[in-house]
KELO-836049 format. One record per residue (C-alpha): x, y, z; residue in one letter. Coordinates in steps of 0.001 Angstrom, whole numbers, padded with zeros to 6 digits. Last residue first. Layout:
<nodes>
<node X="X" Y="Y" Z="Z" type="A"/>
...
</nodes>
This chain:
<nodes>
<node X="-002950" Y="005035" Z="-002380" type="X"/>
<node X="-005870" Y="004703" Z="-004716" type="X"/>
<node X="-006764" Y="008154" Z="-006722" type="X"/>
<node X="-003458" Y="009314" Z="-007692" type="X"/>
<node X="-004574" Y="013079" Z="-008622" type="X"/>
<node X="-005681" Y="014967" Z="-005261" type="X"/>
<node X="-002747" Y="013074" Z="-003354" type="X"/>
<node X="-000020" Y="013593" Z="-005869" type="X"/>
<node X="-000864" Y="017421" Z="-006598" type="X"/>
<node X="-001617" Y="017398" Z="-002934" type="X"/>
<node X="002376" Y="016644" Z="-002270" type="X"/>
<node X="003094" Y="019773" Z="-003884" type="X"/>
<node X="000852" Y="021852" Z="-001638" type="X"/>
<node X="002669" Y="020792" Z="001129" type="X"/>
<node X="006147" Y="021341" Z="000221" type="X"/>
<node X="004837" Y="024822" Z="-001027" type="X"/>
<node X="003399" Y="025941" Z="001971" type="X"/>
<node X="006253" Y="024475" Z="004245" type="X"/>
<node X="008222" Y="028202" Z="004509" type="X"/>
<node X="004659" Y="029252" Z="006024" type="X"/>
<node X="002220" Y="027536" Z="006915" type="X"/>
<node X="-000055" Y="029645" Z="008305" type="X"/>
<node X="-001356" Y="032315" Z="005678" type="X"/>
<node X="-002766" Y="035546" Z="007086" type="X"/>
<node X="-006741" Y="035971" Z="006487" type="X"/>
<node X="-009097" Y="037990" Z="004171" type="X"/>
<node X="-012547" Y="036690" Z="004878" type="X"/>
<node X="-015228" Y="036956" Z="002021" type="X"/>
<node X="-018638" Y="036452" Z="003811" type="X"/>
<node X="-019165" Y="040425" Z="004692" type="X"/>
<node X="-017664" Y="041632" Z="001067" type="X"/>
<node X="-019540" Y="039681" Z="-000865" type="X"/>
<node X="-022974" Y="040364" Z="000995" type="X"/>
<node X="-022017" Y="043392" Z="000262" type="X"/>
<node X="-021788" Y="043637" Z="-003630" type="X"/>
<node X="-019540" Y="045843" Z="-005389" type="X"/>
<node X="-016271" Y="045189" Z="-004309" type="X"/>
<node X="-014512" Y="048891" Z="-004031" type="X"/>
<node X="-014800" Y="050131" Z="-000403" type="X"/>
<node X="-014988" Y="046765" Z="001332" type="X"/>
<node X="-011569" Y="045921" Z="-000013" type="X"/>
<node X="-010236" Y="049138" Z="000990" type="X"/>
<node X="-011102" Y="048472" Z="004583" type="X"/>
<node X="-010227" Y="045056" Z="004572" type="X"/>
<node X="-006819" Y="046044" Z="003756" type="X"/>
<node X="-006295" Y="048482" Z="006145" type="X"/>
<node X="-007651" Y="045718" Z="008745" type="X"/>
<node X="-004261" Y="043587" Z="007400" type="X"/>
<node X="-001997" Y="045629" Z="007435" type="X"/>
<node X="-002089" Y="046112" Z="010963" type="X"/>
<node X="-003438" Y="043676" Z="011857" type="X"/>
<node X="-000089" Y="041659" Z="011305" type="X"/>
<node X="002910" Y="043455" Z="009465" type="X"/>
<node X="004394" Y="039510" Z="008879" type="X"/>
<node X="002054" Y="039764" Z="005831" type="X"/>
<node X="005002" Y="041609" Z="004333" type="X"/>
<node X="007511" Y="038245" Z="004674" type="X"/>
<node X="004868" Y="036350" Z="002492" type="X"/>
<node X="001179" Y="035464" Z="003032" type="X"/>
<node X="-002227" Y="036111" Z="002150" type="X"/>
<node X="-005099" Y="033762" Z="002452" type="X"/>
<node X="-008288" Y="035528" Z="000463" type="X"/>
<node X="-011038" Y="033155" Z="001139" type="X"/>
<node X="-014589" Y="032272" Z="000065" type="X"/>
<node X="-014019" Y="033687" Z="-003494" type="X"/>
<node X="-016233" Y="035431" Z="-005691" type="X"/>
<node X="-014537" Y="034742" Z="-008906" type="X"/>
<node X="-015108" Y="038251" Z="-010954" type="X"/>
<node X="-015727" Y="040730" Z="-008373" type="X"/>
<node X="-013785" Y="039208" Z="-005702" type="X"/>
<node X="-010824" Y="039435" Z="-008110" type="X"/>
<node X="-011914" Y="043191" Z="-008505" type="X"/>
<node X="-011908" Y="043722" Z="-004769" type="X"/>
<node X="-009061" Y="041799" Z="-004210" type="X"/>
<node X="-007022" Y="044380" Z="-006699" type="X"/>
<node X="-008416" Y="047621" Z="-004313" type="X"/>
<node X="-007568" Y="045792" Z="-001368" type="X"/>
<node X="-003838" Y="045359" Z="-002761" type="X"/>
<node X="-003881" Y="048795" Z="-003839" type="X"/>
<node X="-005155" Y="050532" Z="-000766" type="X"/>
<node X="-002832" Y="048297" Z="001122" type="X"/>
<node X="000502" Y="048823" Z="-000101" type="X"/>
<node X="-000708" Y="052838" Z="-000270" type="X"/>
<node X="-001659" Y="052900" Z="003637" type="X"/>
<node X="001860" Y="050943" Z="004403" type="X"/>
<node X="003612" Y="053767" Z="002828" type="X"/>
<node X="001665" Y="056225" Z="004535" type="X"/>
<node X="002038" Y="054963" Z="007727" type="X"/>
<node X="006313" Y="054710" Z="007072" type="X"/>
<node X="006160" Y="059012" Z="006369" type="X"/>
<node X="003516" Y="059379" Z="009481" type="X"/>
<node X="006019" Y="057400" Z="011487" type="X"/>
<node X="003358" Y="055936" Z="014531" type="X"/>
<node X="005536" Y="053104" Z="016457" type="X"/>
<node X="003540" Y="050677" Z="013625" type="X"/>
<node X="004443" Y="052399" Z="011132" type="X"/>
<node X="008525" Y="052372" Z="012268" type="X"/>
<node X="008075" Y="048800" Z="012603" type="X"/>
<node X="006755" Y="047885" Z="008903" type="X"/>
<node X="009046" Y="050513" Z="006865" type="X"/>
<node X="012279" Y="048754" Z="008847" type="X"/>
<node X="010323" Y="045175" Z="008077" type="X"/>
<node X="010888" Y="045985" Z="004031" type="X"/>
<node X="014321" Y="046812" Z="004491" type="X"/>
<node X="016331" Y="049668" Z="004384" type="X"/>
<node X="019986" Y="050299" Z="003687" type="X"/>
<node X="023387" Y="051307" Z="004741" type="X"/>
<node X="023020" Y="050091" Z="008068" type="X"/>
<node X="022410" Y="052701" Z="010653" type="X"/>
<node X="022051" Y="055504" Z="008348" type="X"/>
<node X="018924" Y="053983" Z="006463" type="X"/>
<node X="018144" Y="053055" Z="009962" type="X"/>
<node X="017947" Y="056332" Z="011102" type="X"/>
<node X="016182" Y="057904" Z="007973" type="X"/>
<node X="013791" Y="055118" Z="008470" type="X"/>
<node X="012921" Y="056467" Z="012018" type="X"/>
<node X="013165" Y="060258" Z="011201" type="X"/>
<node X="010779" Y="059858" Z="008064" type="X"/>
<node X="010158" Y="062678" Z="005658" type="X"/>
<node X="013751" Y="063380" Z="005268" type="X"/>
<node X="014113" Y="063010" Z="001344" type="X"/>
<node X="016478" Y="060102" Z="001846" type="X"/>
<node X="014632" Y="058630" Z="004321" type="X"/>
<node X="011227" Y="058481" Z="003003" type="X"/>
<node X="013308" Y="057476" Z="-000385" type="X"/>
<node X="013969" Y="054024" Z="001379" type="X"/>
<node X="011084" Y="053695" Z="002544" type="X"/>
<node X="009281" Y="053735" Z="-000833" type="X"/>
<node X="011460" Y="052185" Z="-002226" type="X"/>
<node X="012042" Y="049212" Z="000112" type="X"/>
<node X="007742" Y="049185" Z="000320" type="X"/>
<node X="007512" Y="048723" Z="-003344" type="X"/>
<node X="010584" Y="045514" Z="-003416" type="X"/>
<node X="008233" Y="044197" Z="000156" type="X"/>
<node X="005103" Y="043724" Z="-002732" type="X"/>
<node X="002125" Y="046209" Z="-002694" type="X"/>
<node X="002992" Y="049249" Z="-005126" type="X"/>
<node X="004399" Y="047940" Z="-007630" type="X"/>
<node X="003269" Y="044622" Z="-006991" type="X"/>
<node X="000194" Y="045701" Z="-008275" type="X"/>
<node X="001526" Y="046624" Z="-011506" type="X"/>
<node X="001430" Y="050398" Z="-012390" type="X"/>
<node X="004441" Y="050129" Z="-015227" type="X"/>
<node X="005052" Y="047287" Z="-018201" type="X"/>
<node X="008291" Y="045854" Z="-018527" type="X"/>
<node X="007714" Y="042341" Z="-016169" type="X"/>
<node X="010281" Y="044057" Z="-013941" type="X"/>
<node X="008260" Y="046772" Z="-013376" type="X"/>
<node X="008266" Y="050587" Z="-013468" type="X"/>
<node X="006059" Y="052800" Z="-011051" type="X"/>
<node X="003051" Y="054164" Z="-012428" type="X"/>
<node X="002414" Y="056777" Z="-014798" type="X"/>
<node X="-000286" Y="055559" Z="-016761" type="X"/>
<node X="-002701" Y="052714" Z="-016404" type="X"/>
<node X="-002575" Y="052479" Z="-012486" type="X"/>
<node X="-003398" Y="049060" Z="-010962" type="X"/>
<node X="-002274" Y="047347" Z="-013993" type="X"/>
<node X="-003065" Y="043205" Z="-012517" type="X"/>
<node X="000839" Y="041656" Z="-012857" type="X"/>
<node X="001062" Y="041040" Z="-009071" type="X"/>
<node X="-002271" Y="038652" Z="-009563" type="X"/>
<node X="-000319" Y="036411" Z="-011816" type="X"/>
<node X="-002951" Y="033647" Z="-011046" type="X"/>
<node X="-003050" Y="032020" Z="-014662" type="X"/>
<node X="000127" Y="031803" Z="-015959" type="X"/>
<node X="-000367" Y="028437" Z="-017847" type="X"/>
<node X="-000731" Y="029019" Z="-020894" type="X"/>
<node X="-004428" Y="028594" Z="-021421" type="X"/>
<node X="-005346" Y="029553" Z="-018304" type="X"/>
<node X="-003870" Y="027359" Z="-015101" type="X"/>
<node X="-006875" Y="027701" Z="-012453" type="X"/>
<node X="-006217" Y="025365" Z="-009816" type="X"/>
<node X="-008630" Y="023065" Z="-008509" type="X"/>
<node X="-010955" Y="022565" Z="-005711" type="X"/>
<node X="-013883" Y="024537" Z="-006721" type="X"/>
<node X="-011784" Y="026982" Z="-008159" type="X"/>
<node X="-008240" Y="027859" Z="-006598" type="X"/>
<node X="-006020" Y="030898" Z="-007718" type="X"/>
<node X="-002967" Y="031273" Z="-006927" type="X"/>
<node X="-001222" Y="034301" Z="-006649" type="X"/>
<node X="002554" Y="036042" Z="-006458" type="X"/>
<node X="003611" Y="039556" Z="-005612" type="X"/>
<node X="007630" Y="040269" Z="-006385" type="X"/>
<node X="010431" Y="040497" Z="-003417" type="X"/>
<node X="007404" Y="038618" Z="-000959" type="X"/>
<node X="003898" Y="039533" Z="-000750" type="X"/>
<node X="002055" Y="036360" Z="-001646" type="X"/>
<node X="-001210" Y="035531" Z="-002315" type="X"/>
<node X="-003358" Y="032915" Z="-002190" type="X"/>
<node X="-006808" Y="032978" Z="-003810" type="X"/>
<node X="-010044" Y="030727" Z="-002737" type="X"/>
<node X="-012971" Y="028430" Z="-003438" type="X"/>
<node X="-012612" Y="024878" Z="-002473" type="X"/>
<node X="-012817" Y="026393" Z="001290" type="X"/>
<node X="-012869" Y="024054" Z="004292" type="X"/>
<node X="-008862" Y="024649" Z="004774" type="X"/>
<node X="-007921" Y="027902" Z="003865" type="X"/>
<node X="-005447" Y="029129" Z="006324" type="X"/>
<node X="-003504" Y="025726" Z="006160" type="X"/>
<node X="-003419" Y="022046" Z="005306" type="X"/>
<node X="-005282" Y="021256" Z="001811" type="X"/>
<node X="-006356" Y="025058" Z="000526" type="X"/>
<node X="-003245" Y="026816" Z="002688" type="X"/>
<node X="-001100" Y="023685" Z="000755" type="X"/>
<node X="-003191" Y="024281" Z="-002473" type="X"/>
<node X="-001937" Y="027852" Z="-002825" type="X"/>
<node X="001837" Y="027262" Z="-002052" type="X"/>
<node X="001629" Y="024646" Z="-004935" type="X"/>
<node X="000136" Y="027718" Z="-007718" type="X"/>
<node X="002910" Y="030121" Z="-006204" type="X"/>
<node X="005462" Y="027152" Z="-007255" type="X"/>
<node X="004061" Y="026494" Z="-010640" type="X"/>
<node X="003143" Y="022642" Z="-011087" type="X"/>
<node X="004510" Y="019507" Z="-011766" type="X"/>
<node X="002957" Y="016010" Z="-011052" type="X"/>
<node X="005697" Y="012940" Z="-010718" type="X"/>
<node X="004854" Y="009624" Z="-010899" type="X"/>
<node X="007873" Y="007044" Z="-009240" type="X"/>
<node X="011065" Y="005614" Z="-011151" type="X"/>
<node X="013404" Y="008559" Z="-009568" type="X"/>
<node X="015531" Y="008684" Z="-012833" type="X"/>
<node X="012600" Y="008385" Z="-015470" type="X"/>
<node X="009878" Y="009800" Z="-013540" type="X"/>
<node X="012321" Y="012739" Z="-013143" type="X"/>
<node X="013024" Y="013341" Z="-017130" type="X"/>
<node X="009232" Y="013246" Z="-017864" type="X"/>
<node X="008009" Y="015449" Z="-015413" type="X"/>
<node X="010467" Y="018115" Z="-015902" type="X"/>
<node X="010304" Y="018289" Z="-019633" type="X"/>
<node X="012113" Y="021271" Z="-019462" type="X"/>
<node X="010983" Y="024147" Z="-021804" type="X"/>
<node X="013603" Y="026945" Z="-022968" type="X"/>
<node X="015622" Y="029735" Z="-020396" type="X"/>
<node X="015996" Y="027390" Z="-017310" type="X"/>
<node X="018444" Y="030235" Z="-015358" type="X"/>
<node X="016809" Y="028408" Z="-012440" type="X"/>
<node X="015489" Y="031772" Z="-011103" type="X"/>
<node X="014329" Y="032387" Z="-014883" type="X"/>
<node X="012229" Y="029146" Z="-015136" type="X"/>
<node X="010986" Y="028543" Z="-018685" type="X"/>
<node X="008327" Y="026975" Z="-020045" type="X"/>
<node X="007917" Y="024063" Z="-017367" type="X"/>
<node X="006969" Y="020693" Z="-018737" type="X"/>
<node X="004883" Y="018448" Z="-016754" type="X"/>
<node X="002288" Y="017411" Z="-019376" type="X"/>
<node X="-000763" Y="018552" Z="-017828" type="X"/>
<node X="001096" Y="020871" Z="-015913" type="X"/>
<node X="002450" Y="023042" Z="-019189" type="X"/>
<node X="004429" Y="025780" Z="-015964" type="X"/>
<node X="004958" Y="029249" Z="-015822" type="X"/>
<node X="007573" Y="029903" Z="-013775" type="X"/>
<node X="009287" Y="029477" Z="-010397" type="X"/>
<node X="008802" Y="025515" Z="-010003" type="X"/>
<node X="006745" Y="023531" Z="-007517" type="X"/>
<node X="007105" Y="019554" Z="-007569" type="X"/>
<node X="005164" Y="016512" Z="-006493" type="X"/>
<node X="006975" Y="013400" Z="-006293" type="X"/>
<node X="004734" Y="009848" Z="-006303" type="X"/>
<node X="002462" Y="007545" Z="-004178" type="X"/>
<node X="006103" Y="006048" Z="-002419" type="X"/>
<node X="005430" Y="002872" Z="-000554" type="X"/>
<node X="007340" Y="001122" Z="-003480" type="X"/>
<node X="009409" Y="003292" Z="-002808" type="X"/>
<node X="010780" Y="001610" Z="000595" type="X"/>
<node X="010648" Y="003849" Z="003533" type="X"/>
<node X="013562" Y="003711" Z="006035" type="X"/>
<node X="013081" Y="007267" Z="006837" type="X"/>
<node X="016991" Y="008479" Z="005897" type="X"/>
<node X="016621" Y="006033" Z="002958" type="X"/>
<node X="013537" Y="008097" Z="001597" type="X"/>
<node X="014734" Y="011388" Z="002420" type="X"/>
<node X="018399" Y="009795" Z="000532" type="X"/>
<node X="016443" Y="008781" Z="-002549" type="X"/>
<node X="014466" Y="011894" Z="-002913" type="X"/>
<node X="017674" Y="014158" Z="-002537" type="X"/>
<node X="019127" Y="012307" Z="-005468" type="X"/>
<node X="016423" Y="012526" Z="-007166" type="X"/>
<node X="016354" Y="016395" Z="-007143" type="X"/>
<node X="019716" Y="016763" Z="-007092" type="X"/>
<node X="019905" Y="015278" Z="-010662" type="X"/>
<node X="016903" Y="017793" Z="-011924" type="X"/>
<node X="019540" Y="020401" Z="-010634" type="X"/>
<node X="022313" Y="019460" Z="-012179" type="X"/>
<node X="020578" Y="018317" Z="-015856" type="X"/>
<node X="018904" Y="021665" Z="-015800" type="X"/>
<node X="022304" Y="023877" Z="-015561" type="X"/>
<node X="024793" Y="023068" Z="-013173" type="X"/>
<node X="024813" Y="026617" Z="-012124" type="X"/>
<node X="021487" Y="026616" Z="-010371" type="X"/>
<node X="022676" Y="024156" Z="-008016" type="X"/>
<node X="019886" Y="024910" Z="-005478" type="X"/>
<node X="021575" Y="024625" Z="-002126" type="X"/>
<node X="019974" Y="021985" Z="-000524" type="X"/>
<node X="017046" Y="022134" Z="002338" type="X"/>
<node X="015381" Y="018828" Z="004444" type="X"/>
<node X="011994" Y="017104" Z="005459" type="X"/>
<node X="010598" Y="014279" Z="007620" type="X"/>
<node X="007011" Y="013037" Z="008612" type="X"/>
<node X="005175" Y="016299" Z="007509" type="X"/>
<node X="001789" Y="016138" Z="007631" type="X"/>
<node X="-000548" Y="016323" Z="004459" type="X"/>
<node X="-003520" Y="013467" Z="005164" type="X"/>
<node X="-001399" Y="011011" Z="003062" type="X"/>
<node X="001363" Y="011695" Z="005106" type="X"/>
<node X="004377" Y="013502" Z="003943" type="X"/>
<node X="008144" Y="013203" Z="003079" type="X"/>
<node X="009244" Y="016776" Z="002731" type="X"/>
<node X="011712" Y="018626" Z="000217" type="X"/>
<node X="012893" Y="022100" Z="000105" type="X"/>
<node X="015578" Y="023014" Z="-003178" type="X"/>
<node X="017403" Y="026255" Z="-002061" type="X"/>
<node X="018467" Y="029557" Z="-003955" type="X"/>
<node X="016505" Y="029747" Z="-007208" type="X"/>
<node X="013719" Y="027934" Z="-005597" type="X"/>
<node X="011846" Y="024194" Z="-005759" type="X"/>
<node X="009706" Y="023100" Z="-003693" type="X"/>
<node X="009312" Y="019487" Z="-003745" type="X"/>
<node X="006506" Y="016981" Z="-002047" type="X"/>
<node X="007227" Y="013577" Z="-001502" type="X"/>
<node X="003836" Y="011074" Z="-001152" type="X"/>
<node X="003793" Y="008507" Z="001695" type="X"/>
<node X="001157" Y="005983" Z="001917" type="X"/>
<node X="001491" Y="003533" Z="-000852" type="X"/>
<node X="000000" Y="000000" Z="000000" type="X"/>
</nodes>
């Protein structure tokens, strides 16, 4: 009988892996470098390697193994298990992931984007457990989303469905963004927005606190802007007003469209508490349109964490391989 599945989560710095229960708990799990400069071939090597020594480590046999689940930075073919490209892996054409791990690790493997896997681990184990309906987000360097539809996640028809970070929150003059375009939501809402925004507080003066700290260490972080809001900087309140004006402004339109039971938000801005969050509850509530959306949506912090994605990778074995 199989009744362990391994979940992966793979990043541009570290590989996370986890041997899990059938009901999603972590038995055992461990961290590797990411050996981004060994090209594909390196890293879908450590991979398997890192399988077969969890496994040994446990004294499980694979033939108890339901199969490898993987998250990948990217946009991601899941049907067939080929990520497009990966640009934290340096993985510039498609990798037939799926393929080319079933073959060394001998076990199924199910692929999916890595914001998409964090998403079904709050649906399976976390925040949003009891709710098939729901969007993850996360407010890390860039803003990432999942979005979950009566159970399942919703892919498009290239895959990048759920780039919530990329939705134009302001169609001219906004802030530049990596993708090229200007006025994205994460912009204005991810921990990169809230660095520049903090950052030029204390530059320009406007903010004693981060001015301090700017001097202090040579730079400002994201958590800097966060504590020196919460001790009542005007300049740092301000920036942490705008962050979530936008981001309750963006829910309001997803809410609009997919009417979701949950928003579960995490990432190392969510950290801010209450007192990001009620900001954003109060811009929410000003744009969706219909109130009996906005009193049985709940917006809630994530809970699991760095083990999101681990999690949510094993459900892509658990939800798909039937009889375990």
């Amino acid at each position: 009988m199989k009744n362990v599945i391994i979940g992966v989560d793979v990043g541009g710095t570290a590989i996370k892996m986890a041997l899990l229960s059938l009901e999603g708990n972590i038995l055992q799990k461990e961290q590797k470098p990411t050996p981004v400069a060994e090209g594909e071939d390196g890293v879908i090597q450590k991979i398997a390697q890192m399988a077969d020594d969890l496994l040994k480590r446990a004294g499980v046999e694979k033939d108890k193994v339901a199969g490898i689940g993987i998250g990948v930075p990217g946009p991601v073919d899941a049907q067939n298990g080929i990520v497009q490209e990966a640009v934290n892996l340096h993985w510039k054409k498609p990798v037939s992931l799926r393929e080319r791990l079933e073959q060394m690790s001998a076990l199924p493997v199910f692929v999916d984007n890595d914001a998409n896997t964090a998403a079904l681990g709050e649906m399976w184990r976390g925040a949003g457990q009891g709710a098939r309906n729901l969007i993850a987000i996360t407010l890390g360097t860039g803003v990432g989303g999942g979005v979950i539809l009566d159970g399942r996640i919703v892919h498009g028809m290239n895959g990048v469905g759920g780039e919530i970070g990329h939705i134009t929150m302001e169609p001219a003059g906004g802030p530049a963004c990596n993708c090229g375009k200007t006025g994205c939501l994460e912009t204005y809402a991810s921990a990169t927005a809230i660095i520049r925004e903090g950052t030029r507080a204390a530059k320009e003066g406007t903010s004693p606190q981060l001015a301090e700290a700017l001097a202090r260490q040579g730079f400002i972080k994201a958590q800097d802007v966060l504590d020196a809001a919460k001790a009542g900087d005007q300049a740092a309140v301000a920036i942490v007003d705008q962050a979530a004006f936008y981001l309750g402004l963006a829910l309001s339109h997803l809410a609009n469209v997919l009417d979701p039971a949950k928003f579960v938000i995490g990432g190392g801005v969510s950290a801010a508490g209450e007192f990001l969050f009620s900001r954003v509850r109060e811009s929410f509530r000003r744009f969706v349109t219909f109130s009996y959306v906005a009193e049985s949506c709940q917006i809630v912090p994530a809970t699991l964490g760095n083990d999101a994605g681990v999690i949510g990778a094993g459900w892509l074995v658990r939800s798909q391989i039937k009889e375990c």
